[in-house]
N, C-alpha and C positions, 0 to 999 in steps of 0.2 A: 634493531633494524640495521643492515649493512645496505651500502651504497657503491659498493665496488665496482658494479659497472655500471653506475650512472654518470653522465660526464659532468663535472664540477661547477659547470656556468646554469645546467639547469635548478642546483642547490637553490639558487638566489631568488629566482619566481614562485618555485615552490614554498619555499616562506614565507613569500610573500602572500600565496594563495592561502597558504595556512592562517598567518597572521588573518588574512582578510573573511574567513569564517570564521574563526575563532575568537579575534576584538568582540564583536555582538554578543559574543554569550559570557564572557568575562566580563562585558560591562554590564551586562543585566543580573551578573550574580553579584558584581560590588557593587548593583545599588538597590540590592534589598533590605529591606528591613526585618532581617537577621532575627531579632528581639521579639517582634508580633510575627514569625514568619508561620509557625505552627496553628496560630491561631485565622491566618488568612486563610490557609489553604486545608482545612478544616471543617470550613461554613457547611451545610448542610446542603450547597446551593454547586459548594464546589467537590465535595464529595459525590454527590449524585451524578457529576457530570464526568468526575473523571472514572467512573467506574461504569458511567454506558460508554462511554470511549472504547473504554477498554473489551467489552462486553461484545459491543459494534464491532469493533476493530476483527475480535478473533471470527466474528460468524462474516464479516466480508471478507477478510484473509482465506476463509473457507469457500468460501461460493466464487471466490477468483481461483481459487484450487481444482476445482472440482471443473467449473467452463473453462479455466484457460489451460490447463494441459491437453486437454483434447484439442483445441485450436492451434497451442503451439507446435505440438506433433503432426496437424494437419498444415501449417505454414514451412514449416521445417523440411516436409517431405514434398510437397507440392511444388510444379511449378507451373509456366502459364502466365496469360492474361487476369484468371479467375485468379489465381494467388494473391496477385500483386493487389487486385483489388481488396480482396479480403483481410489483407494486410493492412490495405489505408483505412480502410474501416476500421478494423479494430485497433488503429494508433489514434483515432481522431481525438477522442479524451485526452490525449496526452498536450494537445496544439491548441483545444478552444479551451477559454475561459472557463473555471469552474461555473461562476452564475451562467454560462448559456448551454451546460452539461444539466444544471437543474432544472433550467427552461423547458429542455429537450424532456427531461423525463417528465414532468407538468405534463407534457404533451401526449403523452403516450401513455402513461399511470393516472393523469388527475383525473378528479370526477367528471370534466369536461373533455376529458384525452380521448386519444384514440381508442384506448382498451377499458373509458371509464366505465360507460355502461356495463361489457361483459361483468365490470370486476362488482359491480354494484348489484348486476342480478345474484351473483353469486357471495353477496355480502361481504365483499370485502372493499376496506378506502384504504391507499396505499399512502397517498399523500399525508404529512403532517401528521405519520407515526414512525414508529420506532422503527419497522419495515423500512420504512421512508429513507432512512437511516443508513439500514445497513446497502439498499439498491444503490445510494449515491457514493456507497464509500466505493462498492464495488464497481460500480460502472469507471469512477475516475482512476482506481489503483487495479487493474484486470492488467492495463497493457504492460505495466511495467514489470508481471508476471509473463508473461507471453513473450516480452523482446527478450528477458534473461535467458528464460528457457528455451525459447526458439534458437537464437546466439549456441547455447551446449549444447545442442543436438547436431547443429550443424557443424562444430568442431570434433564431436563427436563419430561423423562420419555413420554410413549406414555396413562397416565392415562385419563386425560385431552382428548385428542383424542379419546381415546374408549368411554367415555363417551356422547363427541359431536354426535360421528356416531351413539352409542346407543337411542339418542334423536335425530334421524333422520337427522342430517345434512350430504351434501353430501363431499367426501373429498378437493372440493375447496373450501366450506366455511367453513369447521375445520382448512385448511390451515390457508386461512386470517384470520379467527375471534379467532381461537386457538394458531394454532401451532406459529404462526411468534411474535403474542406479547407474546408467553411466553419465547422466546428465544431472544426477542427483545434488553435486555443488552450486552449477545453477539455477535447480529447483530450489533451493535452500535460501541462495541469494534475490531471488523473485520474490518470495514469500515474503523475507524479511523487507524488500522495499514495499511492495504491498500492503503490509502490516502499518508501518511507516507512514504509507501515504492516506491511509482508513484512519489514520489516528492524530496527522496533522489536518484531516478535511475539513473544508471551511463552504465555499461558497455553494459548490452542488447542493450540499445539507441545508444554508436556512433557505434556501430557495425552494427547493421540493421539500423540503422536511419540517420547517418551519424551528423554533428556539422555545419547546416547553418544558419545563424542568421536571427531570425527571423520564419525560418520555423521547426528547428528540435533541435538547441539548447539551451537543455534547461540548466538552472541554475546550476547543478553542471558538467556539458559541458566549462559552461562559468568558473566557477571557475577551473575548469582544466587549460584551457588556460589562465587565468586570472597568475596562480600558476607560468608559464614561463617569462610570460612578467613583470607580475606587481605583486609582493608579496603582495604587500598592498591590492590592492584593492583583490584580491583573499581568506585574511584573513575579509574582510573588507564584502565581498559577503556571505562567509561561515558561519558569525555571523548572517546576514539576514536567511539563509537559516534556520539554528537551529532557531531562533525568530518565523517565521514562524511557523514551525512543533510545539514549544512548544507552541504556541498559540491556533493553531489548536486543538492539543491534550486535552488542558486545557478545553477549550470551549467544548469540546464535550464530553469531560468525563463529566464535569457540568453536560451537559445535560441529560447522562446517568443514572449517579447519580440519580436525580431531577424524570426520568424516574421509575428508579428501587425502590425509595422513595415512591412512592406514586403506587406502586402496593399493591394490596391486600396480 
């Protein structure tokens, strides 16, 4: 890492901000218990949990893929009164509380909700399943797909695009062959906080989803409960869970990297 033109008085906060993430998870790895630590994060209670996590994780990472690039190419190119609203809309997850994101969907998915009946004539309960699950992860981690990739589009510029259309392409092949790999670093970076945020989710899930093993709770559900009963394995869970995320994140910045490296 060079710092060459960083000026030398910011070194010191920076540190300091380091330091100030970084104590928390140095202290939760030196105070495990190393010795039973295989045997904590093992249980059958915490395997189930971490492998709908992760299960969850990948199919809202996809369903934040799938609705938020269309939204962020329409935020991105839009402008107006209508934009700006559309834009507060889809950041509002980011500003309320997880429990009043689960509320909100209660509201609209429960059997009592807005859409319960439709969903009950056509046999389906949303609430208090695995669905349940992946709705909350997506609803709270969409926006942070949509500001990244909104953000590269607009530095991106619409050049590149006037010039496809100008040589005749029509605007679903400027999309794919233009616009999406030139914004593809902060598709990349979307995804991964995304990902990220589907996989630390906490309050939207037991609120609309409820905490059944196996079907709805996921990992840091289990480390809640874990936190009551059993401190060990709950500090012993929480260490898996950062490993994870750092892993993830590592590996796909790589990738990003390695992407953005070898663009023209």
């Amino acid at each position: 890492m060079t710092t060459t033109l960083v000026p030398r008085w910011l070194l010191v906060p920076a540190a300091l901000g380091t330091l100030f993430v970084g104590l928390p998870i140095v202290a939760m790895a030196l105070s495990v218990d190393w010795s039973s630590f295989g045997s904590l994060v093992t249980t059958e209670a915490s395997t189930d949990a971490l492998l709908l996590s992760l299960r969850t994780a990948a199919v809202s990472t996809l369903l934040c893929l799938i609705l938020g690039i269309p939204l962020a190419v329409v935020l991105a190119r839009a402008t107006g009164t209508a934009a700006t609203l559309l834009r507060s809309l889809v950041l509002v997850p980011l500003v309320i509380p997880p429990v009043v994101g689960g509320i909100a969907l209660l509201q609209a998915f429960g059997r009592r909700g807005l859409l319960g009946s439709t969903l009950d004539v056509l046999g389906l309960q949303v609430a208090f399943s695995t669905t349940a699950v992946v709705i909350a992860q997506t609803f709270v981690a969409m926006p942070f797909l949509v500001l990244s990739l909104e953000g590269a589009l607009r530095t991106a510029g619409t050049r590149y695009e006037d010039v496809s259309a100008t040589l005749g392409a029509g605007p679903t092949t400027t999309f794919r062959r233009v616009t999406i790999p030139l914004a593809l670093p902060g598709l990349i970076s979307g995804s991964i906080l995304a990902f990220a945020r589907c996989l630390g989710e906490f309050g939207a899930t037991i609120t609309f989803a409820g905490s059944l093993q196996g079907t709805t709770r996921t990992l840091p559900l289990e480390i809640y409960l874990q936190r009551e009963g059993d401190p060990r394995a709950a500090v012993a869970l929480s260490l898996v869970l950062v490993a994870v995320a750092v892993l993830v994140i590592g590996l796909t910045r790589a990738r990003r990297d390695s992407l953005a490296g070898g663009a023209p």
